[in-house]
N, C-alpha and C positions, 0 to 999 in steps of 0.2 A: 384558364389554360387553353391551349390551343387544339388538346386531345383530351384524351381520355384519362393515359399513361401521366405518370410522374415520371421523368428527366434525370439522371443522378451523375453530376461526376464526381469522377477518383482521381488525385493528387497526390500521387506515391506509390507506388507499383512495386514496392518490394515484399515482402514473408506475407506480410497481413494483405495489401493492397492485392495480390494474386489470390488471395484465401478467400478475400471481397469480390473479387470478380468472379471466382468459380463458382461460388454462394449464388450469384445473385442469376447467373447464367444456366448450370445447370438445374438450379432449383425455381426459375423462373414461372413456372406453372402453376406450380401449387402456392408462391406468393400470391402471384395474380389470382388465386383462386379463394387465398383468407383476406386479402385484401378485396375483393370485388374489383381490381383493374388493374393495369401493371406499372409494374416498377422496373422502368429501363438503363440500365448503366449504356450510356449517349456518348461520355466523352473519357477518356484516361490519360492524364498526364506524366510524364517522368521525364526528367532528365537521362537516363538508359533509357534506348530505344532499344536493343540490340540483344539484350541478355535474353533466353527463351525459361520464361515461367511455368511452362507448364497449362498455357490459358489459350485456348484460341478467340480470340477477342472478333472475328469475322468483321463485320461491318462499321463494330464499333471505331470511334476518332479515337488515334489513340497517335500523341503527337509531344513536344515539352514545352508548350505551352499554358503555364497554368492561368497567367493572367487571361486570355482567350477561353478556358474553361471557365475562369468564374463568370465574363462577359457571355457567355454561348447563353442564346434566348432558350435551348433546348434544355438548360439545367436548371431543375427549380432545385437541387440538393447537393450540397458540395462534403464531400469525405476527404479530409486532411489528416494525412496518413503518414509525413515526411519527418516525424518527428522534428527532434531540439527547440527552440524557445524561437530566435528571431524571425527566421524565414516561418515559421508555423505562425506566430503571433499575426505577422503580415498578411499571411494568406486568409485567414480567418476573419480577420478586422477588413478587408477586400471584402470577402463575401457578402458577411454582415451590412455593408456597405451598398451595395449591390443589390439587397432584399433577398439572397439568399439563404436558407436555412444551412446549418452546417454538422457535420458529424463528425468524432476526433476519436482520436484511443488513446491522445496525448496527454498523459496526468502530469508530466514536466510543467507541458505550458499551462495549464490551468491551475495548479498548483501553484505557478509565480506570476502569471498574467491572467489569472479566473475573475478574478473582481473589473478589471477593464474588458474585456470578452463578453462575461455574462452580460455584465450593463449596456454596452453598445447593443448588444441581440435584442437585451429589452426594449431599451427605446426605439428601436428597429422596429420591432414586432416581429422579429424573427425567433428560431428557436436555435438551443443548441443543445446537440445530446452527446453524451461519452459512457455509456454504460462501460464500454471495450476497458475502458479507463483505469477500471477500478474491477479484479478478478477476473478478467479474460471476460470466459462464459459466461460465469456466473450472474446471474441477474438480481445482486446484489441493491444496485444504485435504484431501481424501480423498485425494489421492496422496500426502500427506505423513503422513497417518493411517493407509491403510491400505497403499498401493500400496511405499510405500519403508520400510514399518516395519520391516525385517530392516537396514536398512542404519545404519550411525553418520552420519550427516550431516556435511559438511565446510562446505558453504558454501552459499550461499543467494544471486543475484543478482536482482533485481525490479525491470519497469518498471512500477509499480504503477498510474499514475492516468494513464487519457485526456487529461486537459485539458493537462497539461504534455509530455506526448510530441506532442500536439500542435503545439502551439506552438513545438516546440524543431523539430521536423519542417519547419513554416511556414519557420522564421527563417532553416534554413541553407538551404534550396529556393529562398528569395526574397530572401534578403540583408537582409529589412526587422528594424526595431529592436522589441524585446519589444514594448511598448505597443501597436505597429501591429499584430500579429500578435495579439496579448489580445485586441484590441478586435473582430479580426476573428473569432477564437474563438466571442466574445461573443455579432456576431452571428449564427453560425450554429448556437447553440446547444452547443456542446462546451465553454462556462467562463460559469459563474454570472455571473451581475451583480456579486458580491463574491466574486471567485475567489481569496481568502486561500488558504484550506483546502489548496487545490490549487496555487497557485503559490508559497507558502513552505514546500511539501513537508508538511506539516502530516496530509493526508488518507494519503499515501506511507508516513509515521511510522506510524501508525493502524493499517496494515495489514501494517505490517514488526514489530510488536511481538506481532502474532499468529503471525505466520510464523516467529519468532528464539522463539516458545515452542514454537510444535508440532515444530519443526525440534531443538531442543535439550536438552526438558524442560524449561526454565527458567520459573517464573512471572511474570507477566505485568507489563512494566516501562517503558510508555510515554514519561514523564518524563524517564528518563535517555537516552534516543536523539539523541545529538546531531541536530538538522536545518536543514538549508540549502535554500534557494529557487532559481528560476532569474531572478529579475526583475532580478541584477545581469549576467546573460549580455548578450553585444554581440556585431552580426555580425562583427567580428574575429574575437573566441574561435571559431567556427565555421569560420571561413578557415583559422586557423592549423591548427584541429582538422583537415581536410581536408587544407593540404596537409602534414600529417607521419602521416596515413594511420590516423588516428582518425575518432570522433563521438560528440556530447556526450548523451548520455542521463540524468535525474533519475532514477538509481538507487538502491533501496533494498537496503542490501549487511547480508546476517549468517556472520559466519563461527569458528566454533571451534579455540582454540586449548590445547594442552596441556603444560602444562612439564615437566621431567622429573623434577618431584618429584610428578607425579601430579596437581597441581590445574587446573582447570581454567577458563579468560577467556572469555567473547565478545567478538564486535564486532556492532555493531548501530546503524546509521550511513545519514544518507539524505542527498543531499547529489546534485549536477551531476557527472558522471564523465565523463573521457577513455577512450572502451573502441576497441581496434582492430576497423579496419573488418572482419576476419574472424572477430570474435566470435560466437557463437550469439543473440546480444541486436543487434547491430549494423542488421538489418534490417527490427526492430520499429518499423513507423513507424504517422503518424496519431495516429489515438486508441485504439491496440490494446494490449494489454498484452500480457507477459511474464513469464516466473517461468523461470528456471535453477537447476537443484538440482543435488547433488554431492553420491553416497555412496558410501561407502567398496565396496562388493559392486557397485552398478549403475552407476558412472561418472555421468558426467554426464549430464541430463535435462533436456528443454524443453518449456515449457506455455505454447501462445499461446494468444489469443481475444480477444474483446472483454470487454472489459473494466466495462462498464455497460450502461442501455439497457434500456428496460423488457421486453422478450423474453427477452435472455442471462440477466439476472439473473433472471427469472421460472424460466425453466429452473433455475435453482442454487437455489433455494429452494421450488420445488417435487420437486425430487431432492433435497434433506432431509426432507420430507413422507413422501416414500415410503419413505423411510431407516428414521423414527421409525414411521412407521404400520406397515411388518413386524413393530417390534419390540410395536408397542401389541397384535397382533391376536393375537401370541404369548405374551403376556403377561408381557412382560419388558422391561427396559432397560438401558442403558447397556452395548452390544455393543462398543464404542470408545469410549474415553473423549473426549471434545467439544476436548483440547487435546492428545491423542494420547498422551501417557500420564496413568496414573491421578492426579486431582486430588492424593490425599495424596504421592506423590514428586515434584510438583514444588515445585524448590525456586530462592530468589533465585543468579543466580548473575554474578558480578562482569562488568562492560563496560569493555572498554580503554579507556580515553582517547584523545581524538582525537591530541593531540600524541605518543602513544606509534607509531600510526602508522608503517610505512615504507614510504615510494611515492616515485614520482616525479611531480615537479608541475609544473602550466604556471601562469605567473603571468604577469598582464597590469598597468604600472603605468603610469600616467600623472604625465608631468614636462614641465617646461620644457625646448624646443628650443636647450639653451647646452651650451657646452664644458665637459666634467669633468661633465657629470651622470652619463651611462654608470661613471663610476670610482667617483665614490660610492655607484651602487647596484651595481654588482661590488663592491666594496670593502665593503659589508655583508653579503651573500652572503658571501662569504669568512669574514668574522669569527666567522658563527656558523654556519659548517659545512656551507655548502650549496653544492655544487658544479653547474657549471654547463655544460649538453648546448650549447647555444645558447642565445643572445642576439640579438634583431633589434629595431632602432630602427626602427620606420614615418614617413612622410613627412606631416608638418606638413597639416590639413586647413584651405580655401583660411579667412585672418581668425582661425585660433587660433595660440595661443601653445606648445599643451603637443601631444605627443606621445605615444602608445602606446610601449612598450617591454614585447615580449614575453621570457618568458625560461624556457624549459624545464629542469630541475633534470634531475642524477643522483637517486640514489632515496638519502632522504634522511632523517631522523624529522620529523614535521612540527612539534613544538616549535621545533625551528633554523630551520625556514622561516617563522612567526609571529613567530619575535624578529626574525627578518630585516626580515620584512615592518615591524613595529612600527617598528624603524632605520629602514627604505628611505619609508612616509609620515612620519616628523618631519622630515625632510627640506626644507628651505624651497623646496626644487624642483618637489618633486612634490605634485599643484595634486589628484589625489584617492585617497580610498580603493583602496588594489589587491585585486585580486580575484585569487583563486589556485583550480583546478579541480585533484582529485587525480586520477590513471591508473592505471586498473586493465589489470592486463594479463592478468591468470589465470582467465578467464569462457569 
């Protein structure tokens, strides 16, 4: 290098890209002081020139030119901050291209473009880090990198995303119905204007398919992760959750399994969970998030924080900066492999099936308030195998016709309780879709 200092540009100047640049500006001192030399933010790109952040960027370039950024000789470390898939995908595979190390908070793109990303970086001899990626703050992704690497991993539980621990937090505090509680999310700022992403688990998936690799070896398989949302939960489900001494969390669960002829399954699965209220996850509330790990040498481990927010996250991907910049000044890279083991061993490695499954489930149907409906949805139950903890019929609400009917399973394969369920809606009784939440009880 040409100085002393590490070089860094930023490519995205909105929430987080201004929380990176305060990070790096006001706290510049005392970097250069754990570091032994400094780490300069040289160049800031956006497309907004004009909007004021909150940052006085002084001498810094700061211009919307990104493709000039990754070319600038002044930048040995590029931060991609722009989110969505194509233009991100672009900008990264540039860098990497360039001999630039790069930094993301983007779990979209790596989630559906990580296995092309990572591999380019390797053959490169570049590096690429996203702690930001995965729990904001939380330094999550390095305790599974470096902190638990002696350990076999067994299981993996995650309360991945703000917006819906939120809201599930709301629902059962206040009794009020999803929508009411979204809206109010909405406006306190904790769920987008089109909070898909985050309330059909979707952003949860994203971030569980990074963790069920670095946790497993497995390369990266976003698509096949089954996922569920919480938009069909009801303050019912909540009541019952409470009293048989649960609560319902949008967890994202990975966990390894081994047969005794040596091969080896995952599970890798995001979906509304029944977890007892004395779980290590149980009193993750708000908009905080969570990670429970489980290895084989350290037992179990827990990693709270916030989980977003332009500060925490700033934090997490300026502690990649400094990660990469020891390694830029030493002139060297790839000290940890970016998915915690080395790109070339990892390999696809097969996901159970949800119906393979065995748990025990709460299932909530609604039917017509008549004689013998109870028997024909027993009497389906039955037929395909699903036996049954309890059953409670609820009391007609005042001007309706149909009825809740909750029904708590023994632990069961969830195929039998999907054919069940298929039997128990054709039913000319019951008036809709049932909704069935599985229980974890081993967290």
């Amino acid at each position: 290098m040409a100085s002393e200092s590490v070089g860094v540009g930023l490519v995205g100047f909105g929430t987080i890209g201004a929380g990176v640049a305060k990070v790096l500006i006001n706290n510049r001192d005392v970097i250069a002081q754990r570091l032994g030399f400094p780490l300069d933010l040289v160049h800031v790109a956006d497309l907004d020139l004009d909007t004021d952040r909150g940052v006085d960027l002084g001498s810094i370039r700061f211009d919307s030119d990104g493709a000039g950024l990754i070319t600038n000789p002044d930048v040995d470390i590029v931060i991609e901050l722009v989110g969505g898939y194509d233009f991100a995908r672009k900008l990264c595979l540039d860098a990497i291209a360039a001999g630039k190390h790069v930094v993301t908070a983007n779990k979209a793109l790596l989630a559906v473009h990580g296995n092309e990303i990572f591999g380019a970086a390797s053959e490169k001899g570049v590096d690429v880090a996203f702690e930001a990626a995965v729990g904001g703050g939380i330094p999550v992704l390095r305790a599974l990198r470096e902190g638990l690497a002696a350990n076999q991993i067994q299981n993996l539980y995650g309360i991945l995303n703000g917006t819906t621990n939120f809201v599930l937090t709301e629902m059962e505090r206040t009794g009020a119905d999803f929508e009411v509680v979204l809206k109010q999310a909405q406006e306190l700022g904790y769920a987008e204007a089109d909070p898909t992403f985050d309330v059909e688990g979707v952003d949860a998936a994203h971030k569980l398919a990074l963790l069920t690799s670095m946790a497993f070896g497995s390369t990266l398989d976003f698509k096949s992760i089954p996922t569920e949302g919480i938009s069909k939960l009801t303050p019912l489900d909540f009541e019952s959750a409470e009293a048989n001494g649960y609560r319902i969390k949008l967890l994202g669960i990975a966990k390894r399994h081994v047969a005794p002829d040596g091969s080896e399954t995952l599970e890798s699965r995001v979906h509304p969970t029944l977890i007892p209220r004395a779980s290590l996850l149980a009193d993750v509330d708000g908009a905080m998030n969570a990670v429970a790990i489980r290895g084989d040498a350290v037992g179990p481990t827990l990693y709270y924080g916030a989980g977003a927010g332009e500060l925490p996250t700033a934090s997490a991907v300026v502690g990649d900066l400094m990660e990469i910049a020891r390694e830029v000044h030493r002139g060297a890279s790839g000290r940890v492999a970016p998915l915690a083991f080395p790109q070339p061993t990892l390999v696809p490695k097969p996901l159970r099936a949800l119906g393979d499954l065995v748990s025990r489930f709460y299932l909530r149907i609604e039917a017509l308030d008549r004689p013998g409906v109870l028997a024909k949805i027993t009497g389906a139950l039955g037929e395909h195998g699903v036996g049954i903890e309890s059953i409670h019929q609820q009391g007609a609400a005042p001007g309706e016709d149909s009825v809740p009917v909750v029904v708590w399973t023994h632990e069961v394969r969830e195929a039998g309780v999907r054919d069940a369920l298929k039997a128990i809606d054709a039913l000319a009784e019951v008036t809709a879709a049932s909704n069935v939440i599985r229980v974890e009880e081993d967290l």
